[in-house]
N, C-alpha and C positions, 0 to 999 in steps of 0.2 A: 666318664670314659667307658667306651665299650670292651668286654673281656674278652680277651681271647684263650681258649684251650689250644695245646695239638696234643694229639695223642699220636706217640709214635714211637718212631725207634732213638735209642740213646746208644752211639759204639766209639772207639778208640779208631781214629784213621792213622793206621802207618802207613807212610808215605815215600817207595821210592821215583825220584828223577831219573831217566835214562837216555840216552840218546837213540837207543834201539827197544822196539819192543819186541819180547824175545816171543819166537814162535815155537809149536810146540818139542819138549825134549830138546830147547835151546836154552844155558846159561848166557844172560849175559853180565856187564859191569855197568851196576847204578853209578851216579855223578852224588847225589845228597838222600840222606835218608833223614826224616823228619817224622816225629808223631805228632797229632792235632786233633781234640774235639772233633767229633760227625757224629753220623746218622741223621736220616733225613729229618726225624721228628726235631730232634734237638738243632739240626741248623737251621729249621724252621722258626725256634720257638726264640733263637738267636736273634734271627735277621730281624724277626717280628718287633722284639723287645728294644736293639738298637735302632728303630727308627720311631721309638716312642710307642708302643703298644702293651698295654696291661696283660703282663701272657702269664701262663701259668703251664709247666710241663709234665704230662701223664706219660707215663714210661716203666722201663723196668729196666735195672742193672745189677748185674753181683755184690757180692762182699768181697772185694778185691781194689787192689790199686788203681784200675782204671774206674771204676764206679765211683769211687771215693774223687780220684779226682773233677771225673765229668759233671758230678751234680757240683760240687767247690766252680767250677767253672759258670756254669749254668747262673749260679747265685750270682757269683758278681758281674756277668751278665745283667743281672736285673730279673731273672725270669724265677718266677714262684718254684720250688720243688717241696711244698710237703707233703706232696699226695704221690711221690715216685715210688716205685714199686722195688724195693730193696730183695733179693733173691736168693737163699742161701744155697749154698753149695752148686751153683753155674757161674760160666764165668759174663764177664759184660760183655755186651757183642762188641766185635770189631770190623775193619773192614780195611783192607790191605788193596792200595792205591797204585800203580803206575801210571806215571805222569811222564809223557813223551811227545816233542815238536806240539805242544800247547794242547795237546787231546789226554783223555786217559781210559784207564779199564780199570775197572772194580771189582772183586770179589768180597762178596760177606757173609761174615760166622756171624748169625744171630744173634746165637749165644741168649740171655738175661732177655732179650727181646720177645722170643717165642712164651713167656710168662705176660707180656700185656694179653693177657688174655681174659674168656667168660669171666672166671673169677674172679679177676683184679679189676674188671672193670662195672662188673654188678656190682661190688662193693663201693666204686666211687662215683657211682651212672644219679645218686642224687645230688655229688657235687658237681657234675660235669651240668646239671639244668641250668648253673647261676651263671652261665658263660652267653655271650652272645655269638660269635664265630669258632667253631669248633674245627683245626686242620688237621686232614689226614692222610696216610702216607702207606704204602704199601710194603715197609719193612716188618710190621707188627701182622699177626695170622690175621686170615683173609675172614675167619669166621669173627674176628673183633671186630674189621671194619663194618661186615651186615651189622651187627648187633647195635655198636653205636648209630650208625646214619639210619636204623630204623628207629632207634628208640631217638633219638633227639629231633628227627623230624616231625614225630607227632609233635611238638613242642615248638614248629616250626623254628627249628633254629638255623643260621647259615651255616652249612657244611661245604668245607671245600676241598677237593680230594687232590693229590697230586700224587696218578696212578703209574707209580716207579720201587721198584721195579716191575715191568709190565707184563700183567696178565688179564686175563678176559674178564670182565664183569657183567654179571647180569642186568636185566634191565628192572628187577626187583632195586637194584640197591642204587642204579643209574638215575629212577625217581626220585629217589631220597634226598641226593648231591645235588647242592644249590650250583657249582659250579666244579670243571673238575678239568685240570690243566695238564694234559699230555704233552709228550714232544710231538715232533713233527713221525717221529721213529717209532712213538709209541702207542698212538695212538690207532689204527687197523687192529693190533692184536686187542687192547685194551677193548676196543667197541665192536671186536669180531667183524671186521667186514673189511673188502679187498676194493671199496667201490672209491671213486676220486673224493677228494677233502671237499671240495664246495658241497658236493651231495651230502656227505657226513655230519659237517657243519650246518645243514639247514635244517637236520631234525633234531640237531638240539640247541634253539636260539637261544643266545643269552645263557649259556650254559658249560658249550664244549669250548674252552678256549686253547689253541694246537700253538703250542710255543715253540717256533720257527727259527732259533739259534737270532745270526745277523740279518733273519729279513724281519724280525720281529713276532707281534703276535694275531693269531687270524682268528677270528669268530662269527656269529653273522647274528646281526640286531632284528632277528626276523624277516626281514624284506633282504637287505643289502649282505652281501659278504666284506666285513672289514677288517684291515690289517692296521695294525698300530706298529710304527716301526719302532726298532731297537736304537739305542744311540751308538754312536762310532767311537768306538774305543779300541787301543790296544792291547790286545789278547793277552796273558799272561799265565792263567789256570783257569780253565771252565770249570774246575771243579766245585761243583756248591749253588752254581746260575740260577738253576732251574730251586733251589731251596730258599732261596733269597728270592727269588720273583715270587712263589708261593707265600713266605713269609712275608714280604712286602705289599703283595695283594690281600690278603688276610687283613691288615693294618688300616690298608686304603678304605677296604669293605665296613667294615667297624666304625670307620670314622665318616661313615653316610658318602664317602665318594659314588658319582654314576661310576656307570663298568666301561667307557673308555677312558674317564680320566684315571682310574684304579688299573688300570692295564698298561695306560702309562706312567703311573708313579712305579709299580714295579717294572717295569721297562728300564726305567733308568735307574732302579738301585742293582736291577742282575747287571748291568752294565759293568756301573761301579765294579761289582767283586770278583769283577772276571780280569781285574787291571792288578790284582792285585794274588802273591799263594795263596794257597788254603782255601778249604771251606770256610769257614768259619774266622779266621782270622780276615779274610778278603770284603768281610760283609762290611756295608758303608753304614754311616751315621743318616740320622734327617739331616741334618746341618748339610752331608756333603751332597746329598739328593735334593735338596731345596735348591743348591746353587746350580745346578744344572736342568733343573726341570722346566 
């Protein structure tokens, strides 16, 4: 079986429901407050694992009670942690959730994150060679991500980026990415340019894939511009979609799927998690993705 790495972020999501999102120098009253596993690396390395994928998680978290528990979490997942990057004296990052009328808004404290860094990752850049799909995420410094997707793609190996939160990247490290999954939102800032998606999408075939919420997802096979739609499901918490389609494409890729039928296997696992709360707790089985694919 093929391995998968992500190197990313590992945080604590609290999580309040509201029925109002409050605007600014506005209190208002949540309806449930709930803590849950996130960070995009680690629901990545989640979603990957729960549908059968050999994953192993590169990270960093404190010496504290949420580090302690996320990696305990992470294991009975299934997913490798001896190579996590344990942090003394910071705390693990978090990320502080509202969830309202089935949309949400994030804020994150880094925290233990901003440590995946040069140094922790030259120390493990000769076990990160024995991996064959490497995923990556833009909560960890921007100077980790150049450093890996240069150094592993001499080595040609598949790197897949999933550029959130969104900022610009150059077209040094744009080479590197075998493929690299923006929303529909984030894509413009991410590839710097204000010009329409068909144009966007035809200069990087087989490459830029713009993931489209319920119309699905767009890319273009070189010639044609194509969309793989999403399945119809009832909304519940978007929270986590876009980590689970990432992790799920990751899976697909590993396991020699072509890229539309890997665009619909995660197609219908983000489906799945969005029927259900949480990040991480929302993410499906193979089992419940096989039945519906």
């Amino acid at each position: 079986m093929a391995r998968i790495a992500v190197v990313g972020s590992i945080n604590m999501d609290l999580v309040v429901e509201t029925d109002i999102m409050p605007k600014k120098g506005e209190t208002v009253l949540g309806n449930h407050f709930f803590t849950a596993p996130g960070g995009k690396g680690a629901n990545q390395a989640v979603a990957a694992a729960r549908l059968g994928g050999n994953v192993t998680m590169f990270g960093s978290v404190g010496i504290d009670q949420n580090g302690e528990n996320l990696r305990a979490i992470l294991k009975e997942e299934g997913v490798e942690t001896a190579f996590i990057n344990i942090v003394e004296g910071i705390a693990t990052g978090v990320a502080i959730i509202e969830i309202c009328e089935h949309d949400n808004r994030i804020i994150v404290a880094s925290g233990a994150n901003q440590y995946t860094n040069l140094e922790y990752l030259t120390n493990v850049s000769k076990e990160l060679l024995n991996y064959d799909v490497i995923l990556l995420q833009h909560e960890i410094p921007l100077e980790s991500i150049e450093y890996i997707a240069n150094f592993l793609s001499i080595y040609n190996k598949t790197i897949i980026l999933n550029p959130a939160p969104a900022f610009a990247l150059s077209d040094e490290i744009l080479k590197c990415i075998t493929y690299i999954t923006p929303n529909e939102h984030e894509y413009k800032m991410v590839l710097n340019t204000s010009d329409p998606m068909d144009e966007v999408l035809k200069r990087y075939p087989n490459k830029l894939l713009i993931t489209r919420g319920e119309e699905g997802v767009t890319y273009c096979d070189g010639t044609n511009i194509i969309t793989v739609p999403s399945i119809n499901v009832e909304i519940v918490d978007t929270t986590g979609a876009g980590d689970t389609f990432t992790g799920a494409f990751g899976v697909a890729i590993s396991e020699g799927q072509d890229l539309i039928e890997a665009i619909h296997f995660a197609n219908c696992a983000a489906g799945l998690s969005i029927t259900k709360m949480g990040a991480q707790k929302g993410m499906p089985t193979l089992d419940e993705v096989l039945k519906i694919r």
